[in-house]
N, C-alpha and C positions, 0 to 999 in steps of 0.2 A: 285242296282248298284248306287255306291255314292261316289263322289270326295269328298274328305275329305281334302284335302291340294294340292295345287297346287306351283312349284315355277319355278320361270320366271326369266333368265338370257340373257341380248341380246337382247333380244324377241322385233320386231320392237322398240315402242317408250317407253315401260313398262319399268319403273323402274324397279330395283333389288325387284320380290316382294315374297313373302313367306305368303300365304294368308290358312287359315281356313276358309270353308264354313258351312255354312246353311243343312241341311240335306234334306228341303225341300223347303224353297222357298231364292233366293239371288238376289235383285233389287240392281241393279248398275248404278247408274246416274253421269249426271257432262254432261257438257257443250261440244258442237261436236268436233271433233277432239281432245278428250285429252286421249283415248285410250280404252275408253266402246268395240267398236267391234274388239278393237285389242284383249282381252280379251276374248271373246266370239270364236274366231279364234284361240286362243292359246289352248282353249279347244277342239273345233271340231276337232281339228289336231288329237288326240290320238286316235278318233273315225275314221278317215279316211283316215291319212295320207299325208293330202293335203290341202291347203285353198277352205273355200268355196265361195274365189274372185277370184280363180283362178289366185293366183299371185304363182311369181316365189319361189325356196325354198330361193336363195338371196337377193329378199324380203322381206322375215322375220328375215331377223339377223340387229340387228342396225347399225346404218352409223359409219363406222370405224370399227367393230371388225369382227373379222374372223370366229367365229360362235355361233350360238344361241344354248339355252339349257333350253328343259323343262321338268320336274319332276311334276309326281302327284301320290298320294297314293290314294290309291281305293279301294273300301268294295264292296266285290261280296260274295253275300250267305256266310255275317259276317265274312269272312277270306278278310283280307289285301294284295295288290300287289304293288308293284313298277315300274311307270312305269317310262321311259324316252325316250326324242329324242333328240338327235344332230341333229342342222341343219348347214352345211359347203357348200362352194358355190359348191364343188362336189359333196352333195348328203345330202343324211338323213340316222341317225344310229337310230333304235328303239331297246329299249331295254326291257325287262320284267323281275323285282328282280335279276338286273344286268346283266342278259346273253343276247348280242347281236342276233336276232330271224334271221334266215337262210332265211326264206321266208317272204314276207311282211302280208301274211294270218295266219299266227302265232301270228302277233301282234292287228291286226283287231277282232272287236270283246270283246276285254276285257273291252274296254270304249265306249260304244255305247250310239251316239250324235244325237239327231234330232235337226235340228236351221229351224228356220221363221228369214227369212230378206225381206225387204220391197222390195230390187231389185229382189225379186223372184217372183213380182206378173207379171213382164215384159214375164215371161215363160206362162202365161195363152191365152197370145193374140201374143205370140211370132213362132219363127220355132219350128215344129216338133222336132228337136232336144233335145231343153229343155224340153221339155215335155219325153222325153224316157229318158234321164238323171235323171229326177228327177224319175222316176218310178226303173230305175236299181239303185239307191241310196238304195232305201226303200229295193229292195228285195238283197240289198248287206250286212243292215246293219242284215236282221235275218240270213244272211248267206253267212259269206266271200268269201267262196272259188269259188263263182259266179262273184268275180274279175278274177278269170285264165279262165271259161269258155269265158267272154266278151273278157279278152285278147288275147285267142287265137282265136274267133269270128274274132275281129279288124286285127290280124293278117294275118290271110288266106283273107278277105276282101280287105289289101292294096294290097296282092299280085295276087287276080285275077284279079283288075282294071287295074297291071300293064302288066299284059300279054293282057288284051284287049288296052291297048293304044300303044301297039306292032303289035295290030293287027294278035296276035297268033292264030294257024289252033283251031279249035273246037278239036281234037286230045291231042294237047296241057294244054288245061284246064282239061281236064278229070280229075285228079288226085284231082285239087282242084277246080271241083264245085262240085264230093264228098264231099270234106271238107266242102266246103260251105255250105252246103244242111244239115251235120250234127251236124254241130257247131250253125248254124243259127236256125235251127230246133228246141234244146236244149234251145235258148236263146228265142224265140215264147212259148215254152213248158214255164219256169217259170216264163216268166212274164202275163201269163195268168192265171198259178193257183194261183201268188200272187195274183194280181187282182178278181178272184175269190172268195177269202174268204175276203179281202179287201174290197169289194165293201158293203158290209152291215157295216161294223164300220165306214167307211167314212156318210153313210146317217145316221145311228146315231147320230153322233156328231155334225155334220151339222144341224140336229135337233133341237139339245141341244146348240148348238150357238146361232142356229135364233129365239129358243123360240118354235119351231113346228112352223113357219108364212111360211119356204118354205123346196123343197125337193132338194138334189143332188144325181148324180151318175158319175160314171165313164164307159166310153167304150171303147176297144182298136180297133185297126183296120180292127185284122183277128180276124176269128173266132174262137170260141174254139174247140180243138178237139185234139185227141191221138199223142201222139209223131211221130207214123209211118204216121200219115194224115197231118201235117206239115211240116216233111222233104217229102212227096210226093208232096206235093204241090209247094215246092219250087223248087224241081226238075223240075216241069212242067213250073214253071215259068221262071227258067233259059232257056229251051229250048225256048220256045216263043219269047223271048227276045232277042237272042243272035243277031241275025243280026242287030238291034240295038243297043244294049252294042257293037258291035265292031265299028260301026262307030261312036259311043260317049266317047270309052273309059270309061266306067263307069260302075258299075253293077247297075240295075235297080230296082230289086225285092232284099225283102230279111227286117230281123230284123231294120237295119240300115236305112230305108225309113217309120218304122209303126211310128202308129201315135197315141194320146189318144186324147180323146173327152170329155172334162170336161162340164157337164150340171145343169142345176140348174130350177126347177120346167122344166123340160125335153123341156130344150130351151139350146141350146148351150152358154156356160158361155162368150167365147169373143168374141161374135158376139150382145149377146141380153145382159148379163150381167152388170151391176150398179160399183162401184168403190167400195164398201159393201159388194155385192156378192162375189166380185172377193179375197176381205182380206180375207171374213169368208169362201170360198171353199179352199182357199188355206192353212189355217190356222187350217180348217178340215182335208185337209187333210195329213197335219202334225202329228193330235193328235190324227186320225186315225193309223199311223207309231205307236206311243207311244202303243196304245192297241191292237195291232197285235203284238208287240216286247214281251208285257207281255204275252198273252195268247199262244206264239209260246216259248220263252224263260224263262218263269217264272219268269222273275226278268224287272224293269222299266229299260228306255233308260233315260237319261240326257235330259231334253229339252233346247233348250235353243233360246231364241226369245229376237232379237232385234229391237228396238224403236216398239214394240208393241203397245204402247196408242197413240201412232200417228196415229196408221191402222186401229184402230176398233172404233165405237162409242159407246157409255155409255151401250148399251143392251146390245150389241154385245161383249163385253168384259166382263159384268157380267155373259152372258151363258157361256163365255170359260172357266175363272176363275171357277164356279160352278163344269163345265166338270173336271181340272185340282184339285180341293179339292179332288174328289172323288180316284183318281190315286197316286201311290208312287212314281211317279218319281220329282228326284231332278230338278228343276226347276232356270236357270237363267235369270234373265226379265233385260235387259237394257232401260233407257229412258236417256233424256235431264235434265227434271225436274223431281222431285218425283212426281211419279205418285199415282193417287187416285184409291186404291185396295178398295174391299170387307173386312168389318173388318174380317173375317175369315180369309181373307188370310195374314190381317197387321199385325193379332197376331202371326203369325207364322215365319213371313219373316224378312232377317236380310238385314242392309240397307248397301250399299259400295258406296263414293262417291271417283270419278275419277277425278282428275287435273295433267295433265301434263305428262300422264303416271303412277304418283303415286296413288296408289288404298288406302283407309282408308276406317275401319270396326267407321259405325256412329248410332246416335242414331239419329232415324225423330224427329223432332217438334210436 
């Protein structure tokens, strides 16, 4: 999987740009604010449909014009696509070799993006939340259509909280804490067997970061076990719950409260965890995504990691890099300065420097 040309019209602060890439490695530097992670954003969008700042879609279109537009051509298993998005303060059009896609899981998938951002290490010592975010990420990008089951999760969830803040008879629910019990069930069920086979290439790589000096893992909340033992479970726990969920309004049990336990030499990462640990687990388990994506889909995800040489230090960045030679995925590394790679990797990597929104292909010193 390989972006081959990208072009940016509108697009926040980016100049009009029409850029060719690198195949496998593309460092993009230049001084803060001149549009490095506007760039890194304009890509992840194709892979998810969304910023991963969570900013608004009229956020991404530049001050004064009415709408953004991005294009990129893309090589999947050596055949060429076209992709593009409109972005207009009403919405987003994604298109695929010009035909507008019906459903949004149509277009998910065809450019599949793993990003490292520094404000991601806030989610290891952060709420519960980010942590189940970032896991329904990972098992969204080897399988779209795990957007409509969380969709419709999210949806039967607003609507039993609001019959408990109603104060509705137990009668009343019936229909949907079925629903609940089987949508939530479905959502415990895969992100437990992702986790499952996930949980060895994360302590791999983790490995090969730190040198073999320390170990990680991952744990979720519940336990594992068969689809009918999950939705039973939760069934049970609705019941126990209910006279509580009505006087709080709220549902108590359920996918939307689990939690993940990120550990590192089998000590909990944000509680005992170093500022080191916390880059290279995280960073793990990123490149962890990248060889689950290969070994489930046959072909690499895009990585793409910003201000990198800020977060790791000299070891720790030669075990990733080493990790990342070994792998096909096209890679794009943002810094400030030019950063000091692995001659392996300098031979390979093409250099972009950014000022003002304007991106130029350079040659280092």
């Amino acid at each position: 999987m390989i972006l081959e040309c990208l072009k940016a019209y509108n697009y926040r602060n980016l100049a009009a740009t029409e850029l060719s890439w690198n195949e496998k490695f593309n460092v993009v530097y230049g001084s803060n604010a001149q549009g490095k992670t506007n760039l890194l954003e304009a890509i992840y969008l194709f892979g998810h449909l969304k910023s991963f700042r969570n900013a608004r879609g009229s956020d991404l279109i530049r001050h004064n014009a009415e709408t953004a537009r991005l294009n990129a051509t893309i090589k999947r298993h050596k055949v060429r696509h076209q992709l593009e998005i409109t972005l207009a303060k009403a919405g987003r059009t994604p298109k695929i070799n010009g035909k507008t896609v019906q459903k949004l899981t149509q277009f998910l998938g065809h450019l599949r993006t793993v990003i490292f951002t520094p404000e991601e290490l806030g989610i290891i010592k952060g709420y519960p939340a980010g942590r189940r975010a970032l896991l329904d990420r990972a098992i969204l990008q080897t399988d779209p259509t795990y957007l409509e089951r969380v969709q419709e999760f999210d949806r039967v969830l607003r609507q039993r909280n609001q019959l408990l803040k109603q104060q509705s008879s137990f009668k009343e629910l019936i229909p949907w804490n079925s629903a609940f019990v089987r949508t939530g069930g479905i959502i415990r069920y895969e992100r437990i067997n992702y986790l499952e086979r996930f949980r060895s290439q994360l302590r791999l790589v983790y490995k090969e970061i730190t040198g073999g000096t320390e170990t990680a893992d991952v744990h979720y909340s519940v336990a594992p076990g068969a689809l009918q033992c999950l939705t039973e479970q939760l069934a049970t726990d609705l019941d126990k719950n209910y006279q509580r969920e009505q006087k709080l309004g709220l549902t108590l049990a359920g996918p939307h409260r689990d939690d993940l336990e990120f550990l590192v030499d089998d000590r909990l990462l944000r509680t005992f965890g170093s500022q080191g640990q916390q880059r290279s687990f995280l960073l793990a388990f990123k490149a962890a995504q990248v060889v689950d994506l290969e070994k489930q889909l046959k072909e690499s995800p895009i990585l793409l990691l910003d201000d990198l040489a800020s977060e790791l230090d000299a070891s720790r960045q030669e075990g990733f890099f080493s990790f990342l030679l070994q792998r096909q995925s096209q890679v794009f590394l943002t810094a400030a300065q030019l950063p000091k790679l692995a001659i392996s990797v300098r031979q390979t990597a093409s250099y972009f420097k950014v000022d003002q929104g304007m991106i130029f292909l350079t040659t280092p010193e």
